[in-house]
C-alpha positions, 0 to 999 in steps of 0.5 A: 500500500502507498505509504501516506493512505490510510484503511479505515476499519470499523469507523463509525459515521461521526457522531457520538452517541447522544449526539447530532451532527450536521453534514453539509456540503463545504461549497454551500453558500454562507448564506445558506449556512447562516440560514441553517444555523439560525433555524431552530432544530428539534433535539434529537439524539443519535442523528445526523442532517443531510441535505436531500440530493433530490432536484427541486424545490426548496432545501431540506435537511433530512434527519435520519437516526442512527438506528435508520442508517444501520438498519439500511446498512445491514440490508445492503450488506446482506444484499451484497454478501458483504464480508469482513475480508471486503475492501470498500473504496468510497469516491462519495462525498460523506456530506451524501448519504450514498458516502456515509452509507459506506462507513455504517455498512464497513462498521457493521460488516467489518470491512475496511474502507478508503475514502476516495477525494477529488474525483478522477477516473483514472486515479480512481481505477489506480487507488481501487487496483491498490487497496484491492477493493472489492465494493464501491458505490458509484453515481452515473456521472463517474461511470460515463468518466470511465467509460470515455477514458476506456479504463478497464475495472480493477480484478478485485472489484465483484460489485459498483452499485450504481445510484443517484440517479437512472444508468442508461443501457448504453453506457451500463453495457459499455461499462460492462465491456470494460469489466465493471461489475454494475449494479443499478439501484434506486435509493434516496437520502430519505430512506438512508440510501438503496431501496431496491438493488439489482441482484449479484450477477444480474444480466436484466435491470429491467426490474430490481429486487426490493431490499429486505427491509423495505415495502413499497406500494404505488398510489392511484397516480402510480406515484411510489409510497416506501415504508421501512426501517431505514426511513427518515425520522423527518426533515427541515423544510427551509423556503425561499421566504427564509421560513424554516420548519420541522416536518414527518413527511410519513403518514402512518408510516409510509413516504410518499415519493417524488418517483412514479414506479411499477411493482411486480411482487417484490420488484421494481420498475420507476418510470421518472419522476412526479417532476418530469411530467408536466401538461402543455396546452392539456396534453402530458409531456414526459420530460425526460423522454424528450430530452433522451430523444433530443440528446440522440440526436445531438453528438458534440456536447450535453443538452437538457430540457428545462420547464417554466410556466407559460400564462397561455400554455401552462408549461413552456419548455427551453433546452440548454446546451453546454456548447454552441456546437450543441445547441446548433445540432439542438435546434436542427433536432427541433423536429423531436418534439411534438408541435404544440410542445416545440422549445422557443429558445434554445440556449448556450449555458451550464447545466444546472445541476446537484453534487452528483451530476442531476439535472436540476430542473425549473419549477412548473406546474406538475401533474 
């Protein structure tokens, strides 16, 4: 091993029992931060606050328990036969429930862990090859990163869950040419990381298995409801106006997701997001559709389909594209969209997104 690197083994999240500690990110505003640290929290020993990774609206801090953290822990360790002899390599932020949740399964599984900063791909595929490790966790971004570089995955590794995020079957197949041994997930800061995971040695993703821990049923919109033992003790909502205040989103129990989703059993399927639909002159526009079909079509750069209200239309709709080469393949594209649901401006900008690589998407009326 490199002299100067360290193996944690059995290191616990940071906080002592009888204690709380806020997580945040070191790049969040200081505004925000002053904003935080005048709100009034509720007393609530042997929790930690994240900030919710999700997309829109307003900021939350979520407060999960110790006894949520370990209880999704030790599913996911289950889930993956995890092991003492593992060696976890972690290129998640601790401030994001997808890196603690890597300390509490080490904690409790007994494995070793090396936290992995500053993310590049080929550092990172050297570090993994290093320490021999066996398990990391992964968002989509970071899997695009090491499939354009080409770089093969390490021989020790046996499992990459793959969250924060939907992994499109193109880049999981190129990344499986490679050897990296994906498995897709759907989880959220709310339910302390994974809710469903596909299986080891899975070759269809199609549906992914519920973790033990957790139940899962669908309303009549199709919107996904969870219950379980790893699920968020509440949050604090903070708003534009600067009110801040403590809420239990659950009701008897179940969280009612922004995700609308399918079951089959103990299976399940998500479809996109609450946020992603959206009506346009009365007919439902699915967001996320449009802008894979946009995105074929477009080879020099990343695009993204962005909503705001109309006062004739409902919903108006705007692509914004990372470079001017982009946005002119964009715009010869426009044949994509449907007439009535056409883009009126097509834009060279940043791609707003979350720590993770989200696209975080306008506010506009929802379905």
């Amino acid at each position: 091993m490199p002299k100067g690197r360290e193996l944690h083994r059995a290191a616990l999240p940071p906080w002592d029992e009888g204690k709380e500690c806020l997580l945040l990110n070191p790049r969040m505003s200081s505004a925000w931060r002053e904003r935080i640290m005048e709100a009034v929290f509720p007393d609530l020993p042997a929790h930690i606050w994240l900030a919710s990774s999700g997309t829109g609206g307003c900021l939350k801090l979520v407060a999960l328990s110790r006894g949520a953290l370990e209880a999704g822990a030790a599913a996911v360790n289950a889930h993956l036969a995890s092991v003492p002899s593992d060696i976890w390599i972690n290129p998640l932020p601790l401030f994001h429930v997808g890196g603690i949740g890597i300390a509490v399964r080490a904690a409790l599984s007994g494995a070793r862990w090396e936290k992995f900063d500053c993310w590049d791909a080929a550092h990172f595929a050297r570090r993994a090859e290093d320490c021999a490790a066996t398990l990391t966790s992964l968002v989509p971004a970071q899997v695009h990163d090491l499939v354009r570089a080409n770089i093969p995955a390490p021989a020790s590794l046996r499992a990459a869950v793959v969250g924060g995020g939907a992994l499109d079957a193109e880049l999981r197949a190129a990344a499986s040419h490679l050897g990296w041994p994906l498995l897709p997930s759907y989880g959220m800061t709310e339910a302390c990381s994974q809710v469903a995971t596909a299986a080891l040695g899975a070759t269809d993703f199609t549906w992914l298995p519920l973790l033990p821990h957790m139940e899962a049923r669908t309303d009549d919109a199709g919107v996904l409801e969870l219950r379980g033992s790893s699920l968020l003790a509440g949050w604090m909502v903070f708003d534009g106006d600067g009110t801040a205040r403590w809420e239990d989103p659950k009701r008897d129990g179940w969280l009612r997701t922004a995700d609308r989703a399918e079951l089959r059993g103990r299976e399940l399927r998500v479809i996109g997001r609450v946020d992603d639909v959206v009506k346009i002159r009365g007919e439902l526009v699915d967001l996320v559709a449009l802008e894979r079909a946009l995105q074929a079509r477009v080879a020099t750069g990343a695009v993204c389909l962005l909503a705001t209200s109309d006062e004739r239309n409902g919903v108006a709709l705007r692509v914004l594209a990372e470079s001017e080469a982009a946005a002119d393949e964009a715009r010869a594209a426009i044949d994509v969209f449907p007439p009535f649901a056409r883009p009126a401006v097509v834009a060279v900008g940043d791609i707003p997104r979350t720590a993770l690589g989200k696209i975080v998407r306008e506010s506009a009326p929802r379905v």
